[in-house]
C-alpha positions as YAML, in Angstrom:
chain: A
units: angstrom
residues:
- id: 1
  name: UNK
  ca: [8.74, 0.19, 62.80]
- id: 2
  name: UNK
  ca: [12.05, 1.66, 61.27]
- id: 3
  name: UNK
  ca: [11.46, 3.99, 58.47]
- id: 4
  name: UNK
  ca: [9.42, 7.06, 58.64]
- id: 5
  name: UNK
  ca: [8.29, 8.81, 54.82]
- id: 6
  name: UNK
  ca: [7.38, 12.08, 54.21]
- id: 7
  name: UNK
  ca: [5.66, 11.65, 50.86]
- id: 8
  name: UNK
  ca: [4.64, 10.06, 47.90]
- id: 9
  name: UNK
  ca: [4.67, 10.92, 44.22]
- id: 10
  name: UNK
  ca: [3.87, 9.47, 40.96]
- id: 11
  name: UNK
  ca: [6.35, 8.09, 38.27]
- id: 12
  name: UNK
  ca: [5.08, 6.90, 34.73]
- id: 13
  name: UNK
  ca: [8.62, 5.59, 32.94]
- id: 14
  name: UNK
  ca: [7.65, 5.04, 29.20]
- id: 15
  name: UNK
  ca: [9.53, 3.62, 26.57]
- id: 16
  name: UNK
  ca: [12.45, 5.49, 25.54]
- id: 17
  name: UNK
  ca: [12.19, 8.27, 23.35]
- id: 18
  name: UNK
  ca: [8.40, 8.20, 24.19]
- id: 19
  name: UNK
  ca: [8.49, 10.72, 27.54]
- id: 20
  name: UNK
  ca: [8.09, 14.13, 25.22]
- id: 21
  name: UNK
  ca: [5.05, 12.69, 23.24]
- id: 22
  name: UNK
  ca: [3.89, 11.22, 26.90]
- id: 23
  name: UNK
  ca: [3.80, 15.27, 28.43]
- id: 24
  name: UNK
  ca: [2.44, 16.47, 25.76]
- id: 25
  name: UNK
  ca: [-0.62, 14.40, 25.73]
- id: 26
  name: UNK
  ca: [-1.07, 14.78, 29.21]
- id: 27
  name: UNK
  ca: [-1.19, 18.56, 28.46]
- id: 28
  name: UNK
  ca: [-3.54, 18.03, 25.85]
- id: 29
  name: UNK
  ca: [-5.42, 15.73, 27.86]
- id: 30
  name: UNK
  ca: [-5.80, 16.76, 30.66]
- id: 31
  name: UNK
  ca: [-4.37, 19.99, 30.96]
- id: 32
  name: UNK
  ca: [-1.23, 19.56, 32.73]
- id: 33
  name: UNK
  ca: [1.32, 22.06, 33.13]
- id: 34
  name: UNK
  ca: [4.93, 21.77, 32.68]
- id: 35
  name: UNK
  ca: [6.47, 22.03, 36.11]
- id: 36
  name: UNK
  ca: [9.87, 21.45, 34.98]
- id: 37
  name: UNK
  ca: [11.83, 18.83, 33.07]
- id: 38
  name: UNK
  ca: [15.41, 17.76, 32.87]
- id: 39
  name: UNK
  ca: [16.87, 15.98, 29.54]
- id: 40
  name: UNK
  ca: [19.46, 12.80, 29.03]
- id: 41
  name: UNK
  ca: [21.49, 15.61, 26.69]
- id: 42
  name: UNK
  ca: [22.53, 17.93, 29.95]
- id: 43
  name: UNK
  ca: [24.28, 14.42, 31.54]
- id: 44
  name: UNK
  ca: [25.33, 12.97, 28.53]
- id: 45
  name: UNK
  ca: [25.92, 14.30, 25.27]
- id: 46
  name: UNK
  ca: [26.20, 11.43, 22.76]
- id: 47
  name: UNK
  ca: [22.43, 11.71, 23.73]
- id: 48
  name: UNK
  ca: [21.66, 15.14, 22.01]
- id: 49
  name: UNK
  ca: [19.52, 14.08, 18.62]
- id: 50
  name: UNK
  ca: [16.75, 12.24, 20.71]
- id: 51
  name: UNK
  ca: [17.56, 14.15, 24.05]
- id: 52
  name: UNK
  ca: [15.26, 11.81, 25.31]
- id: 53
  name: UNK
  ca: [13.28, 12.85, 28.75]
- id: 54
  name: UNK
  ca: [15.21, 12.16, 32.38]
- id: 55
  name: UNK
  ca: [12.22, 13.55, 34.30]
- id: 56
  name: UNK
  ca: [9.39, 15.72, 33.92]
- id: 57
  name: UNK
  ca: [7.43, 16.99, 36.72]
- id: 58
  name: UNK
  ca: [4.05, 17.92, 35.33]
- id: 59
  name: UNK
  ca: [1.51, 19.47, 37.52]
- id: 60
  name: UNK
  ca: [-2.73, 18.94, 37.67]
- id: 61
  name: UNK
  ca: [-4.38, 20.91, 39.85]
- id: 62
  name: UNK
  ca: [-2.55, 20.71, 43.08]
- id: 63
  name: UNK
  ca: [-0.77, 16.81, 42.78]
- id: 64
  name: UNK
  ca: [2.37, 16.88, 40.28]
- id: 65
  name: UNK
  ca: [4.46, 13.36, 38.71]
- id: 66
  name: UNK
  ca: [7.25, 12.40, 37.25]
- id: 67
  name: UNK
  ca: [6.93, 11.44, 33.35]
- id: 68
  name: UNK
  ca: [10.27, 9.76, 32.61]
- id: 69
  name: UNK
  ca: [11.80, 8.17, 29.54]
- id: 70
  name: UNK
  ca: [12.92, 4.09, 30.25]
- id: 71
  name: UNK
  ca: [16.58, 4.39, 30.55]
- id: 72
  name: UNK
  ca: [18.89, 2.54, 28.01]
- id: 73
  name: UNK
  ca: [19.79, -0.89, 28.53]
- id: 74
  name: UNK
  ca: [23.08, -0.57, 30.67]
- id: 75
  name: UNK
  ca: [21.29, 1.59, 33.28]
- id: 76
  name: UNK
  ca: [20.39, -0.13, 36.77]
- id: 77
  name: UNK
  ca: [17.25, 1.26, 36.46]
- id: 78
  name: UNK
  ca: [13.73, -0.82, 36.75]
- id: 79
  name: UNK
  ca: [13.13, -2.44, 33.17]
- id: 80
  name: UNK
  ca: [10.10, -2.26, 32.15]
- id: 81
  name: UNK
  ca: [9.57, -5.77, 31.56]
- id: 82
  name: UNK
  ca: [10.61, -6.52, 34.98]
- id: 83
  name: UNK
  ca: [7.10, -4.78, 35.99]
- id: 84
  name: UNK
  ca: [3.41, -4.89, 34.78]
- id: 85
  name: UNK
  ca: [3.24, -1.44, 34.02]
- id: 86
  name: UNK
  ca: [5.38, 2.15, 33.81]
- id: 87
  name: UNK
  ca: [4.38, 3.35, 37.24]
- id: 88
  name: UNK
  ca: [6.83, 3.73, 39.99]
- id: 89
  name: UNK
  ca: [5.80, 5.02, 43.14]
- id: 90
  name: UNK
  ca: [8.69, 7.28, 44.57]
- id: 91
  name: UNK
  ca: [8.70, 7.45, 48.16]
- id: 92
  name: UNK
  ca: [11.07, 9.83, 49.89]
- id: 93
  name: UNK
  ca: [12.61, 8.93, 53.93]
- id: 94
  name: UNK
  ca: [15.09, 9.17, 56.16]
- id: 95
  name: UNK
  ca: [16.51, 5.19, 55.88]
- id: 96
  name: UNK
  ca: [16.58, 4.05, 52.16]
- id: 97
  name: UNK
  ca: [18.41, 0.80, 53.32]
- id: 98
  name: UNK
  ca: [15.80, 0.26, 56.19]
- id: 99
  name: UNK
  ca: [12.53, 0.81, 53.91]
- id: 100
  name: UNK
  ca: [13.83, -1.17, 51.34]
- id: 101
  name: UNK
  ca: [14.18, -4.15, 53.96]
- id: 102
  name: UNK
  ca: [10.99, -3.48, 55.50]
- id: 103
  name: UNK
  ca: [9.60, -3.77, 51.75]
- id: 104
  name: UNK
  ca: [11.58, -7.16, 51.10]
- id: 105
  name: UNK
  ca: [10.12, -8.75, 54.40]
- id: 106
  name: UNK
  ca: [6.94, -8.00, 53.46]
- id: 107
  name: UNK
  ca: [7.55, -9.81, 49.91]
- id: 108
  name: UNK
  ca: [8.53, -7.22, 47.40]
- id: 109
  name: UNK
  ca: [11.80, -7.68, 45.22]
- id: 110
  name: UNK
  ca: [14.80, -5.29, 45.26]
- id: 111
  name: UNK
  ca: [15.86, -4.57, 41.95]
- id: 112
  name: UNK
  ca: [19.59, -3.35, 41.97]
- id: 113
  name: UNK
  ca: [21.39, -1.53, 44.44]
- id: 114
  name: UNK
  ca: [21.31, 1.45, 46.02]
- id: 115
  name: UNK
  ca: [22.15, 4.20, 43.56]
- id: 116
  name: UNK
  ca: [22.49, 8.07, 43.50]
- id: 117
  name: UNK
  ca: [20.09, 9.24, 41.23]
- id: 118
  name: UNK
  ca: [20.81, 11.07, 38.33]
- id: 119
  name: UNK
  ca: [18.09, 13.48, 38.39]
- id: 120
  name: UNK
  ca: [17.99, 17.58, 39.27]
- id: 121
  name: UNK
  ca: [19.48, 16.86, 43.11]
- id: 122
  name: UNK
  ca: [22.59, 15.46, 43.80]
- id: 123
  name: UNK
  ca: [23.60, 13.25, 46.64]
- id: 124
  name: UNK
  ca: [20.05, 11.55, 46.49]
- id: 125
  name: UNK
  ca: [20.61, 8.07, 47.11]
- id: 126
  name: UNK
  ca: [17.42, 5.66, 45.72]
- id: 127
  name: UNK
  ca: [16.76, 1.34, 45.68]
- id: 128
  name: UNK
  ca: [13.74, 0.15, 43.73]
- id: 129
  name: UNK
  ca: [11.60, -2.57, 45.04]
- id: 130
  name: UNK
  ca: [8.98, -4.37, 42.80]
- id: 131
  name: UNK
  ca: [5.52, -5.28, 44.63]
- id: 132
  name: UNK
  ca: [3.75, -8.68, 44.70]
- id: 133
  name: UNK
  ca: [1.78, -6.86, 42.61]
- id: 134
  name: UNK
  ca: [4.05, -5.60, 39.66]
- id: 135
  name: UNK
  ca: [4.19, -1.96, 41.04]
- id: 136
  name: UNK
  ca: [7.52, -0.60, 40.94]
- id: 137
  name: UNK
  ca: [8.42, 1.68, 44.54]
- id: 138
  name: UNK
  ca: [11.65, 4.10, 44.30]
- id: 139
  name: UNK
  ca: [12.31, 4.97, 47.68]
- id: 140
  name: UNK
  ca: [14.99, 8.02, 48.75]
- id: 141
  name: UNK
  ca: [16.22, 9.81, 50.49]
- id: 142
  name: UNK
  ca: [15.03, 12.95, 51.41]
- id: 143
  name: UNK
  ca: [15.94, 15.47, 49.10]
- id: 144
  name: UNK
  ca: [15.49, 18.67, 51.52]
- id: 145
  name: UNK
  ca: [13.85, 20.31, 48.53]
- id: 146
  name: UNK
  ca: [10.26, 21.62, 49.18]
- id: 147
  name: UNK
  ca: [7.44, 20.12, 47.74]
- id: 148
  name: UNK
  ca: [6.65, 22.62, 44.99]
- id: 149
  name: UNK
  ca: [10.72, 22.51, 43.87]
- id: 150
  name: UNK
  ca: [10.83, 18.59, 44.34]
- id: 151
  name: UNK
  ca: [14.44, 17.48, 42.81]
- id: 152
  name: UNK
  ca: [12.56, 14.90, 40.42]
...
């Protein structure tokens, strides 16, 4: 079987720039709270006018996801046109390199390499698959944060 996971959560990547006008909709909408949220600017400085959205955990009731800005063009990251729509599924287990095989078998189509993402945690390593289907699936690795401090 390979694999195991030990959760699932949400991703919405929007078009950059778009992420703050994204959580604060789904605040207004909804009433989601602002978990936490983690900007391009503390990474990368050029970035600071837009400081455009790395992640956002937002929470509703008891289930939180991820609200993300798209990255810029030279990131490895999923592009958006590469998918039908901005959700990712991120999956966290103990073997990135075996889920992401056991998701290629099955028919779904890596999309980079294995990467360390760039979010609160470091040393979190992550590979994208895209479904049949269009849906985008970020599997890593576990983060050893607990669910109500989840790295990103």
């Amino acid at each position: 079987m390979g694999a195991s996971f030990v959760g699932i959560e949400i991703k919405v990547v929007v078009p950059y720039g778009k992420a703050k006008e994204a959580v604060e909709f789904y605040k207004e909408a909804f009433g989601a709270e602002e978990v936490k949220c983690k900007t391009h600017s503390s990474l990368d400085s050029e970035n600071d006018l837009l400081d455009p959205i790395l992640c956002a955990q937002l929470k509703i009731g008891s289930s939180t996801f991820l609200v993300c800005d798209q990255p810029d063009a030279s990131s490895s990251a999923v592009k958006l046109a590469e998918m039908e729509n901005g959700i990712f599924f991120r999956m966290e287990t103990d073997d990135v390199v075996g889920a992401l095989a056991r998701a290629m078998k099955a028919g779904a189509k890596k999309v980079g390499e294995v990467i360390e993402e760039a979010c609160v945690c470091t040393g979190v390593q992550a590979g994208t698959v895209i479904d049949p289907f269009g849906v985008a699936w970020t599997i890593t690795s576990i983060s050893g944060a607990s669910s109500s401090n989840k790295c990103c």
